[in-house]
C-alpha positions as CSV (number, residue, x, y, z in Angstrom):
1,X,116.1,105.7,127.1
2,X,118.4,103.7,129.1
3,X,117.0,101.2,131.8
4,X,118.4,99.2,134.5
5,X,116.1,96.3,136.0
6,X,117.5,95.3,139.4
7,X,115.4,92.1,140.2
8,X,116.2,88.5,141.5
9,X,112.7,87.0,140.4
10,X,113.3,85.7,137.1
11,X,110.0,85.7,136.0
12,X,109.1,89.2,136.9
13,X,112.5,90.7,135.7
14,X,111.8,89.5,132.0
15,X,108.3,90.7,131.7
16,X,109.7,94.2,133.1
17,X,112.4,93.8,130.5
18,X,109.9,93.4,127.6
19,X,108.0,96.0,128.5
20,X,110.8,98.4,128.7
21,X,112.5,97.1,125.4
22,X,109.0,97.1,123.3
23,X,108.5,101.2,124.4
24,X,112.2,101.6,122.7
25,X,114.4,101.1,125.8
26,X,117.7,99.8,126.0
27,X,117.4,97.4,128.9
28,X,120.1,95.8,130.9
29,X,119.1,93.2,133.9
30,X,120.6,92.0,136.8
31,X,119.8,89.8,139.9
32,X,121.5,91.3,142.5
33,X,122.8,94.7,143.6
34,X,125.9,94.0,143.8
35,X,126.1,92.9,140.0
36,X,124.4,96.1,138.9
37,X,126.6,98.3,141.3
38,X,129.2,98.9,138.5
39,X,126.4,99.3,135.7
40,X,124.9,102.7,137.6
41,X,128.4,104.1,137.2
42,X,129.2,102.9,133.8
43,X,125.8,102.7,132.0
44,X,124.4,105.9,133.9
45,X,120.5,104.7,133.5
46,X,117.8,107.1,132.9
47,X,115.5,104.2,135.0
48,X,115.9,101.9,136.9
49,X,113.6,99.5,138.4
50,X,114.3,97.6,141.9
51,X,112.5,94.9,143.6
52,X,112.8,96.5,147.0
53,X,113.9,93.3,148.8
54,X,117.5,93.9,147.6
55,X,117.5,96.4,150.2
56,X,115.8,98.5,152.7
57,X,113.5,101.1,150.9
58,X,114.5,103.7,151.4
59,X,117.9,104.2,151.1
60,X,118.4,101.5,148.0
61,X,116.3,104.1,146.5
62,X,118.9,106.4,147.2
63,X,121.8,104.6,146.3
64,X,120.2,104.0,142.9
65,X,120.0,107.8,142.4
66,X,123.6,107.8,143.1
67,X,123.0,111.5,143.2
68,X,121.6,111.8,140.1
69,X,118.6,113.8,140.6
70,X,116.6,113.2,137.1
71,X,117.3,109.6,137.5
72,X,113.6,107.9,137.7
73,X,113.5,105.0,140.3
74,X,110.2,102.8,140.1
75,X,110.2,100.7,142.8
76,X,109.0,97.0,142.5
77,X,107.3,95.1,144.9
78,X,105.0,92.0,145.8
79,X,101.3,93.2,145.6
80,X,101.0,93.0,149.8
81,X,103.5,95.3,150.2
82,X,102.5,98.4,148.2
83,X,102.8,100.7,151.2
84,X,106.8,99.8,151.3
85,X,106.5,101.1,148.1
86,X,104.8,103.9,148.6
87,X,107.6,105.0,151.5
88,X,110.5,103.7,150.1
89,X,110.5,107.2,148.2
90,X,110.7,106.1,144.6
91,X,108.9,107.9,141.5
92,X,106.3,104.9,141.4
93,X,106.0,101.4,141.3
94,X,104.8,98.1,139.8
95,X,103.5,95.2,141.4
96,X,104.1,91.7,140.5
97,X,102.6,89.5,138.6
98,X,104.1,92.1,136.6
99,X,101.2,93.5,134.2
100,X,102.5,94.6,130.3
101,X,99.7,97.8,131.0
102,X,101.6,98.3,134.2
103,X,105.1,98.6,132.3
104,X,103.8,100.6,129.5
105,X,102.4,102.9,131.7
106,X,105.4,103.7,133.7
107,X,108.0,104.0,130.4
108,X,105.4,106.7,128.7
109,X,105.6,108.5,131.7
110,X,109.1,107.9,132.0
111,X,110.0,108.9,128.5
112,X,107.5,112.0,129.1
113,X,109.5,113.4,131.6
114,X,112.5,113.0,130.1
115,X,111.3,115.0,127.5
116,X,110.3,118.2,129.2
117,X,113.6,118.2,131.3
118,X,115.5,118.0,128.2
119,X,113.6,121.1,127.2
120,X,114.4,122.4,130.1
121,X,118.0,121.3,129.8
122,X,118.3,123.0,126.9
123,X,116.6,126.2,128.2
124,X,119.1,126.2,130.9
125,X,122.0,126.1,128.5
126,X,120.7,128.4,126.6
127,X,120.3,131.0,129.7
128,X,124.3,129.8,130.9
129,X,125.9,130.4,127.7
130,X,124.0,134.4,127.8
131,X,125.4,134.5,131.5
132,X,129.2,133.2,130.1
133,X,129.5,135.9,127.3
134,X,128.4,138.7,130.2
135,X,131.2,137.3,132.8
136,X,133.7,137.1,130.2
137,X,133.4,140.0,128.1
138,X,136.0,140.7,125.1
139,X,136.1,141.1,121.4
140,X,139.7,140.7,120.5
141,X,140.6,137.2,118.5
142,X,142.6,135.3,121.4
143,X,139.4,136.0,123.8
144,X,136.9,134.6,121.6
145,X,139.3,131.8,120.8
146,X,139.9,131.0,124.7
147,X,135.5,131.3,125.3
148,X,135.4,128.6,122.0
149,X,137.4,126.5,123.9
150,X,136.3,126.9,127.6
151,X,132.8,125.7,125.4
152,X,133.9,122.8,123.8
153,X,135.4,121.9,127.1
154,X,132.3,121.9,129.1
155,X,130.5,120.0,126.2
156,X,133.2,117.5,126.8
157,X,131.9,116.3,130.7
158,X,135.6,115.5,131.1
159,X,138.0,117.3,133.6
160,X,139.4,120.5,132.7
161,X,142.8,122.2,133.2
162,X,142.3,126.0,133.3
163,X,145.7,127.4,132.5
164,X,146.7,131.6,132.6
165,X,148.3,134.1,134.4
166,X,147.0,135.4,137.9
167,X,144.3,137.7,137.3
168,X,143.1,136.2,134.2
169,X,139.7,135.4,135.3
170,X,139.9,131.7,135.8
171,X,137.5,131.7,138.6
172,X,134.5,133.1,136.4
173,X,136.1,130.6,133.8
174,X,135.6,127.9,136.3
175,X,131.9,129.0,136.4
176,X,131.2,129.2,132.9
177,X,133.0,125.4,132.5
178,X,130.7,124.3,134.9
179,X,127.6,125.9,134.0
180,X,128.0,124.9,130.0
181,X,128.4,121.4,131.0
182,X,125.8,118.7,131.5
183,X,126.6,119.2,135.7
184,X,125.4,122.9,135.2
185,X,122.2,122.3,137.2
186,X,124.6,121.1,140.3
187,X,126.9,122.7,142.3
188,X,130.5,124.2,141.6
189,X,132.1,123.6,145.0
190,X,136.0,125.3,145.8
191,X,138.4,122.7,147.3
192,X,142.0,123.4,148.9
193,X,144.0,121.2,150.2
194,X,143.5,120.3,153.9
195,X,140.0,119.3,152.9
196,X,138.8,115.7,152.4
197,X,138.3,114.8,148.2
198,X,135.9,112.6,149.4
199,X,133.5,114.3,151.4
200,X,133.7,117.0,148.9
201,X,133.0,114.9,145.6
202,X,129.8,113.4,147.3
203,X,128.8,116.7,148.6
204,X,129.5,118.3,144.5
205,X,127.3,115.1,142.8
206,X,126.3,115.9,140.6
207,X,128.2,118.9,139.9
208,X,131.9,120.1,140.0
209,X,135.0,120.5,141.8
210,X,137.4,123.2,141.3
211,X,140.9,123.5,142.5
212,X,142.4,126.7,142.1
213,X,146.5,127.4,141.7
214,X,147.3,123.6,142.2
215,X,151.1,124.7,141.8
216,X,150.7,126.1,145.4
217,X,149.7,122.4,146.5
218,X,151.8,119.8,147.6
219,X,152.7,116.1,145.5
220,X,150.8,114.3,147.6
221,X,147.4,116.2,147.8
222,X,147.8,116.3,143.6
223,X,147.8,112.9,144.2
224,X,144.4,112.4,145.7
225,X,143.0,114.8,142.9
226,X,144.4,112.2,140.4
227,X,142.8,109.0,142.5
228,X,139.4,110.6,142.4
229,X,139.8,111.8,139.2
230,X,139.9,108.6,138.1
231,X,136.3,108.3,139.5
232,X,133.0,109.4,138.7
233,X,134.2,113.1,139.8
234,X,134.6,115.9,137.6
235,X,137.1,118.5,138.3
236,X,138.4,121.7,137.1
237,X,142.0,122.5,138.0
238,X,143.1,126.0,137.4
239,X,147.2,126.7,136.8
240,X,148.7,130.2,137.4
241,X,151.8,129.5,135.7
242,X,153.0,127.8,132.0
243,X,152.8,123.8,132.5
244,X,156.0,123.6,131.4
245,X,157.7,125.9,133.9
246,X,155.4,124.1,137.0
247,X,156.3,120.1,135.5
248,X,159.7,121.3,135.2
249,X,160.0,123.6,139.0
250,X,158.3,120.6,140.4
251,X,155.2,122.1,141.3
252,X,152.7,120.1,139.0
253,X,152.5,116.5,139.1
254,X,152.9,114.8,135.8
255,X,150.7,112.4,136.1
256,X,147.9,115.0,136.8
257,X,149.0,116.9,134.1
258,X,149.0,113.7,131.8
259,X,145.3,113.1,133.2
260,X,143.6,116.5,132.8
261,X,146.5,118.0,128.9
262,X,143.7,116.4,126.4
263,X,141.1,119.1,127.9
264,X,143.3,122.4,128.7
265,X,141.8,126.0,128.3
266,X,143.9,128.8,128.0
267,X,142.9,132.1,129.0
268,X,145.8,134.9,127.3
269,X,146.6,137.8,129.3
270,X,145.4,140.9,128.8
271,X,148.6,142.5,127.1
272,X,147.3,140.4,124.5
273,X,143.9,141.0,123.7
274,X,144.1,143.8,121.9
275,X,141.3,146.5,121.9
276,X,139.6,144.7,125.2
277,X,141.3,147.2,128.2
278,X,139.2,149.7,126.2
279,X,135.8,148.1,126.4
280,X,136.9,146.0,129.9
281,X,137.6,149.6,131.4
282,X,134.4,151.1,130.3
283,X,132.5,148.5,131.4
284,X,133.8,148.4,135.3
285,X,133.2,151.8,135.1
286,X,129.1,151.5,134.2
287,X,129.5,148.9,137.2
288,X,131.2,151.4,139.7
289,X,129.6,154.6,138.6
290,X,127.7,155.4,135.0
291,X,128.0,159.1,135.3
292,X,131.8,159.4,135.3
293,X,133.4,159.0,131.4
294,X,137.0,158.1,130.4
295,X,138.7,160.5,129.0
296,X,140.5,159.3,125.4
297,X,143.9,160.4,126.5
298,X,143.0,158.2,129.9
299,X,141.9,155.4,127.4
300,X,145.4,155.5,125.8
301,X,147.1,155.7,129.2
302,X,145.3,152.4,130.5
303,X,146.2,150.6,126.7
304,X,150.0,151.5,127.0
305,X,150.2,150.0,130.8
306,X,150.9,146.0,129.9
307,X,148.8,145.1,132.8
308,X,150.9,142.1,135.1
309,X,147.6,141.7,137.3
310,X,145.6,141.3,134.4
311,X,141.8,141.9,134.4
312,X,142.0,142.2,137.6
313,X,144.4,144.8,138.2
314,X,142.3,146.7,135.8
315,X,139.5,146.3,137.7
316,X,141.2,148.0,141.2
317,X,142.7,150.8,138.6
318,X,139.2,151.9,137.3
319,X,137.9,151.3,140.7
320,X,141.1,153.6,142.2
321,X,140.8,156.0,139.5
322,X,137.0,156.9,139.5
323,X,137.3,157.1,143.3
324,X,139.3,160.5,143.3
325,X,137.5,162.2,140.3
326,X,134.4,164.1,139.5
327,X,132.6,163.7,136.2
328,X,135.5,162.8,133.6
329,X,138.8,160.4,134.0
330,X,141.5,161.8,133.0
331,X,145.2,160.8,132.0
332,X,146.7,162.5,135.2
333,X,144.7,160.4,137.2
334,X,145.0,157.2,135.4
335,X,148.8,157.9,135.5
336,X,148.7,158.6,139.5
337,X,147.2,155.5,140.0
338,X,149.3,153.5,137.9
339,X,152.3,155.1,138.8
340,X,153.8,155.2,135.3
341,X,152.3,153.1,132.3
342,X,155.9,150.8,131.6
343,X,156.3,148.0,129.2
344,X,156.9,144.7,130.4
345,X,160.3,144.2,129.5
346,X,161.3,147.5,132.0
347,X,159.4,146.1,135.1
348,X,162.7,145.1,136.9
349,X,164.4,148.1,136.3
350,X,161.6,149.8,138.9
351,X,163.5,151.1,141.9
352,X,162.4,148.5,144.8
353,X,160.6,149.8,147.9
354,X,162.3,150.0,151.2
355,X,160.8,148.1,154.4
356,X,161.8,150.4,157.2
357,X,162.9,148.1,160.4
358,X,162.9,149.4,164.1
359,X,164.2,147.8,167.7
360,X,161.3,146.2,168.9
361,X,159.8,145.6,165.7
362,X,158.1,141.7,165.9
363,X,159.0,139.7,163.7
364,X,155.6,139.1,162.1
365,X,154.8,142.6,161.4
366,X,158.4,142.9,159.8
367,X,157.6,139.9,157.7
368,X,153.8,141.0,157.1
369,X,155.3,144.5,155.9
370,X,158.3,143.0,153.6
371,X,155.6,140.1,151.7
372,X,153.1,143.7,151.4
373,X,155.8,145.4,149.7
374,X,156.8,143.4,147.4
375,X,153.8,142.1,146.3
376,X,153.2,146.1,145.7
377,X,156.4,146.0,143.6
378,X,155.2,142.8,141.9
379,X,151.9,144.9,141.2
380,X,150.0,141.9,143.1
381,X,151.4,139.1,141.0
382,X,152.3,136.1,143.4
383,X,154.5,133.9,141.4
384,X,157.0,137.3,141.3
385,X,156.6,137.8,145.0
386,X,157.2,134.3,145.9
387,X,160.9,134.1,143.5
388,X,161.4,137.9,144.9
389,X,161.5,137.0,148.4
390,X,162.7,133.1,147.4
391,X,159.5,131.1,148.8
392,X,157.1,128.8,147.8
393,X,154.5,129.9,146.0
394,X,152.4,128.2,148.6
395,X,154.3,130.0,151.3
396,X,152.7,133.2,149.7
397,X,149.7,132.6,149.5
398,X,149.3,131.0,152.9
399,X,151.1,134.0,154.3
400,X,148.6,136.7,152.5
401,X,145.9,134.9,153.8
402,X,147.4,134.8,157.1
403,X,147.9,138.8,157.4
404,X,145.3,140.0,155.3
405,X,147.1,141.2,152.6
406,X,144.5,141.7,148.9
407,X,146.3,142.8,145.8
């Protein structure tokens, strides 16, 4: 159990000390907030103990907690002012002369509840990594290699770079990361850019930030991820693209990449996880309707397609596909929905789709229809749409979320 003891009476700071160390605490001291400032971050105390007169009440009790909500604050006081005590919101308190009984009393009850929310810690763990294996189903060796990883990572507490194609599922990947991780019990909170880091790392304490597609940021907002990732915060940065490619187009920084390589999770595409579109498919079926059945020869239609969109373009297939039919999927269907199962390697030789222009056409829709074309083409895969119509991949996604546009 690690204790902080925040007191400028020298007398009374010792005996607290003592008591502390002789129940198996590691105890540092200090007189003066400003001294133990730096400790909260860097020793993270279990307990602390604060003679009150180092600041109001109330909110030095709140400071202490730094937003640590199992953090135990005892509050310490001269014995006339117990009722400042008593308001200032801590867990208890102690009086001075400081009583050895007093001290003792206060670290069994400190290390008892310690004890049951480790229990509980571990109950909550236990529950998360049930939760993980449901939202990220898969059997096939580069899956189950990617889910050892994405645990390790959370194990860590450091910051994690979430690396994969679009569609690979980094947002419930995110989640998992989060919930695996000793922040589990806080919140996982979405930034973009626009917002203030700030503002949003003391609204996640003590929980997690994550930053989707930071290639679609610019330089300097990667920036202030870096600055307050040098803080207390933890954050999980998803990539839709290789590093390589986005340190070499310009579109990662590479001191954020630097900062966040030595924890990277990759999550394969699903061309790659062999014998997953089988069991995937079937699943999103039970979800969408458990009285339709996939016919085999659809099964072998959905495993030739080599799925650009990833998971989830096989999610809005199934969904498509069990939309128009009765009791049983069937190949024709699949294949209608697809349009024609091709290999990777024949995607550009598609015939492009024409955007029909008229006099009097506005500009916008013009542009709305060409971006929802060609993401069509692209089969919803925004990195292709972006060097298609030779944007930004930022452009893109501001501009589907301008017009509405979900692939």
């Amino acid at each position: 159990m690690k204790v902080l003891v925040l007191d400028p009476d020298e007398s009374s700071r010792d005996a607290v000390r003592r008591g502390f160390a002789a129940a198996g605490g590691s105890v540092r001291v200090f007189s003066t907030l400003a001294e133990a400032d730096r400790a909260l971050v860097e020793h993270d105390p279990d307990v602390v103990v604060a003679a009150l007169e180092s600041g109001s009440g109330t909110d030095l009790v709140r400071q202490l907690r730094g937003g640590n909500r199992s953090r135990i604050v005892y509050a310490l006081v001269d014995s006339e002012d117990l009722e400042r005590a008593v308001e200032s919101g801590a867990d208890d308190f102690l009086w001075r002369p400081v009583s050895a009984g007093r001290v003792g009393q206060l670290a069994t009850a400190a290390a008892a509840r310690r004890q049951t929310e480790a229990s509980l810690e571990e109950t909550r763990l236990r529950l998360a990594s049930v939760e993980v294996h449901e939202s990220l189903p898969g059997r096939s060796p580069g899956w189950i290699s990617a889910l050892a990883s994405l645990e390790r990572a959370a194990a860590s507490g450091a910051s994690v770079l979430l690396t994969g194609e679009s569609g690979t599922e980094k947002d419930a990947a995110a989640l998992a990361i989060h919930r695996l991780s000793p922040r589990g019990a806080g919140r996982l909170i979405y930034i973009s850019e626009g917002e203030s880091l700030e503002l949003a790392t003391r609204q996640a304490r003590p929980g997690t930030l994550f930053l989707p597609s930071v290639e679609a940021t610019s330089a300097g907002f990667q920036e202030a991820v870096l600055r307050q990732l040098e803080g207390t915060a933890r954050f999980i940065v998803a990539l839709d693209e290789a590093p390589r490619e986005a340190l070499e187009a310009g579109r990662l920084l590479p001191r954020l990449y630097d900062a966040l390589a030595g924890h990277t999770v990759h999550l394969p595409p699903l061309r790659e996880r062999e014998g997953d579109v089988a069991l995937l498919a079937r699943r999103f079926l039970d979800q969408i309707d458990p009285a339709l059945s996939l016919d085999p020869d659809a099964l072998d239609a959905l495993q030739a397609h080599d799925w650009p969109g990833n998971t989830r373009e096989l999610a809005e297939t199934v969904r498509r596909a069990a939309r128009i039919s009765e009791d049983v999927i069937g190949p024709t269907v699949v294949r209608s929905v697809l349009g024609r199962p091709l290999p990777r390697a024949r995607m550009r030789q598609r015939k492009a789709p024409v955007v029909r222009i008229a006099v009097g056409d506005s500009l916008a829709d013009v542009e709305r229809r060409l971006i929802s074309k060609t993401l069509e083409f692209a089969r919803g895969n925004k990195k292709k749409t972006a060097e298609l119509l030779k944007l930004s991949l930022k452009t893109i996604y501001n501009k589907i979320k301008e017009y509405g546009l979900e692939h």
